[in-house]
C-alpha positions in Angstrom: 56.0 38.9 -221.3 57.1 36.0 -223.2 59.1 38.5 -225.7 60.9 39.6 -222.2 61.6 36.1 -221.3 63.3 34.9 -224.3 65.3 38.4 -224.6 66.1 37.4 -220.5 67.0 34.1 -221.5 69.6 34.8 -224.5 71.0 37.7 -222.5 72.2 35.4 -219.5 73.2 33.3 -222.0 75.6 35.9 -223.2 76.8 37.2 -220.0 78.4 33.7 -219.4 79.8 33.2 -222.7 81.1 36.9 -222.2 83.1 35.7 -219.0 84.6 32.8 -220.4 85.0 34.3 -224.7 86.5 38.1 -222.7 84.4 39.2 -225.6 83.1 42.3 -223.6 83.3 45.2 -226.5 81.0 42.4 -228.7 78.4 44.9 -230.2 75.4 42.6 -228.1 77.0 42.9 -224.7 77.2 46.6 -225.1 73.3 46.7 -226.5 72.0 43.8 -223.5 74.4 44.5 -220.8 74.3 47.9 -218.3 77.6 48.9 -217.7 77.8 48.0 -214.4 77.5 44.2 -215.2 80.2 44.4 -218.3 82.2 45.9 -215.1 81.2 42.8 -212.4 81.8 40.4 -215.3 85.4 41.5 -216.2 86.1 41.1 -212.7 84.4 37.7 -212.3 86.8 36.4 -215.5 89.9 37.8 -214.0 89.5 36.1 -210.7 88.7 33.1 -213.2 91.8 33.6 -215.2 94.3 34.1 -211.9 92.8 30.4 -210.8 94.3 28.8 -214.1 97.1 29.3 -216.5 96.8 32.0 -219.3 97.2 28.8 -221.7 93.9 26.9 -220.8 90.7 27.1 -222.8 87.3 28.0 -220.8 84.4 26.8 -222.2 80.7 27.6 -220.1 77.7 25.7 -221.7 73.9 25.4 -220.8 72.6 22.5 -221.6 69.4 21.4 -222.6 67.3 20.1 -219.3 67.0 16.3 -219.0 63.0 15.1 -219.5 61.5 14.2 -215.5 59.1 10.8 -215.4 55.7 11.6 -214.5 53.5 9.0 -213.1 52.6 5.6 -214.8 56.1 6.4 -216.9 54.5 9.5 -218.9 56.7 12.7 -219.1 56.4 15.4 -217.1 56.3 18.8 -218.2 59.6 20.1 -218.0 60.4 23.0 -215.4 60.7 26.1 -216.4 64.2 27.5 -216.6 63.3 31.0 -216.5 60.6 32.6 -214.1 60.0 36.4 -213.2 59.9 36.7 -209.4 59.5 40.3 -209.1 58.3 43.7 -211.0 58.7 46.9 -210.4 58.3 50.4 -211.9 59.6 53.6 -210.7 59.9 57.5 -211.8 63.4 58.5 -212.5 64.4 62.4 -212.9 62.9 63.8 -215.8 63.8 60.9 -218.0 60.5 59.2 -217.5 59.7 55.8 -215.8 62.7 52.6 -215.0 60.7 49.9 -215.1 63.2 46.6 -213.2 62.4 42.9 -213.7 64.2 40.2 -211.7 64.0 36.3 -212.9 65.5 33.5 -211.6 67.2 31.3 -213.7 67.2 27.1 -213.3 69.5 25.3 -215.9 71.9 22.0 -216.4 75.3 23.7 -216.8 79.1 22.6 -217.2 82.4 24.9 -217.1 85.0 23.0 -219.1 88.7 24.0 -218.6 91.3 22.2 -221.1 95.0 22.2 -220.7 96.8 22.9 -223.7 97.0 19.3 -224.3 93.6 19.0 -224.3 93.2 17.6 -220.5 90.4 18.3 -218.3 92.1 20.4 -215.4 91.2 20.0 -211.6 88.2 22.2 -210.7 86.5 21.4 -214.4 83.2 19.7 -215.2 82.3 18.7 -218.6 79.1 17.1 -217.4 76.0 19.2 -216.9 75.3 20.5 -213.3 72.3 21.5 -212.0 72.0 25.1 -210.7 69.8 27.3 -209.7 71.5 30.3 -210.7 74.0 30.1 -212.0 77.8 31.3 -210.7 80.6 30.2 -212.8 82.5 29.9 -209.8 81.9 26.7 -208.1 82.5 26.0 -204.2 85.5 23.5 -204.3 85.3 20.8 -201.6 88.3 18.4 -202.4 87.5 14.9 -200.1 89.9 12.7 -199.6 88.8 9.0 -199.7 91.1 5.8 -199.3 93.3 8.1 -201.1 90.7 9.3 -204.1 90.3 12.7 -204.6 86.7 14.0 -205.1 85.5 16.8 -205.9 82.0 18.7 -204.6 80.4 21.3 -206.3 77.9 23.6 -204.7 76.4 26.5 -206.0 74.6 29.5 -204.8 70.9 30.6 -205.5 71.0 34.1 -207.4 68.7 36.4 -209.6 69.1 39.0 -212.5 67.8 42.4 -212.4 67.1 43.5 -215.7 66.0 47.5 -216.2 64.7 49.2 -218.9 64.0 53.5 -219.2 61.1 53.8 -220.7 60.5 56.4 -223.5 64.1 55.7 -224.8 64.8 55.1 -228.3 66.4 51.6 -227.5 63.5 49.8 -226.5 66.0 46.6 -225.1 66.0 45.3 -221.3 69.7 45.3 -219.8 70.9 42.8 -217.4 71.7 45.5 -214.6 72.8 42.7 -212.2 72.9 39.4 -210.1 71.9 39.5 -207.0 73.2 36.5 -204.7 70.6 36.4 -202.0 68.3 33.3 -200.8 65.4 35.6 -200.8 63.7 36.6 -204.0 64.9 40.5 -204.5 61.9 43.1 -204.9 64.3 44.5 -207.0 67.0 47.6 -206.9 66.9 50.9 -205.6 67.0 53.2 -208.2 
């Protein structure tokens, strides 16, 4: 399992440099993504794009996760940012077995947009955020306080469905899809 994980890991990685890069005909999105989530994530950078001007740079990056005390000032063993939450295998026509994964992923994360003078623009963070999974699309709560604008972010709890065919000469996981539900999915229909 721990091959899965780190191929899970580095291909989440790459669906949200894929959003912000547009890099979608990248030789490792076609190998790690399905189609329908190359699909989901050109519409998830196009809404991104109509929110800010064609001139700004995007930048997503995952940051390393910050070390927790423990007690009597030792460290804690860090969380994990990747855990499988369900498993499932399934016949499909005469092509053999699907076998689906879903994981839910936990990181620090920031979504930096620049003007093109270099200014951080209103609706950016540059400082990590902690989410559990992960939507590059913030909820925006501006406040207004004595006149100070602040700004809340709040994200949502989602999953990734990865599916593999078994007996296929590509032996890879793809990321088939997020799933933005509270509940842990018991995976897709197939």
């Amino acid at each position: 399992m721990k091959d899965f994980a780190d191929e899970a890991y580095g291909t989440i990685i790459l669906a949200h440099q894929t959003v912000t890069s547009g890099s979608f005909e990248d030789p490792q999105v076609k190998k790690f993504l399905h189609p329908s989530m190359v699909e989901f994530l050109q519409e998830k950078r196009e809404r991104l794009l109509r929110s800010y001007s064609p001139s700004h740079l995007i930048t997503w990056t995952k940051h390393s996760p910050a070390p927790e005390a423990g007690k009597k000032g030792k460290q804690a063993q860090p969380e994990k940012e990747l855990e499988i939450v369900a498993m499932r295998a399934a016949p499909f026509d005469q092509g053999g077995t699907v076998v689906q994964i879903a994981v839910r992923f936990k990181s620090l994360q920031s979504l930096e947009i620049r003007d093109e003078r270099g200014l951080l623009v209103f609706g950016s963070h540059s400082k990590p955020q902690p989410i559990m999974e992960v939507s590059l699309e913030p909820i925006l709560i501006a406040l207004s306080f004595n006149g100070l604008l602040s700004l809340l972010l709040l994200y949502l709890s989602q999953y990734f469905v990865f599916q593999k065919r078994m007996g296929q000469t590509d032996q890879s996981f793809r990321l088939l899809q997020q799933v933005d539900e509270d509940t842990k999915p018991d995976c897709l229909p197939v």
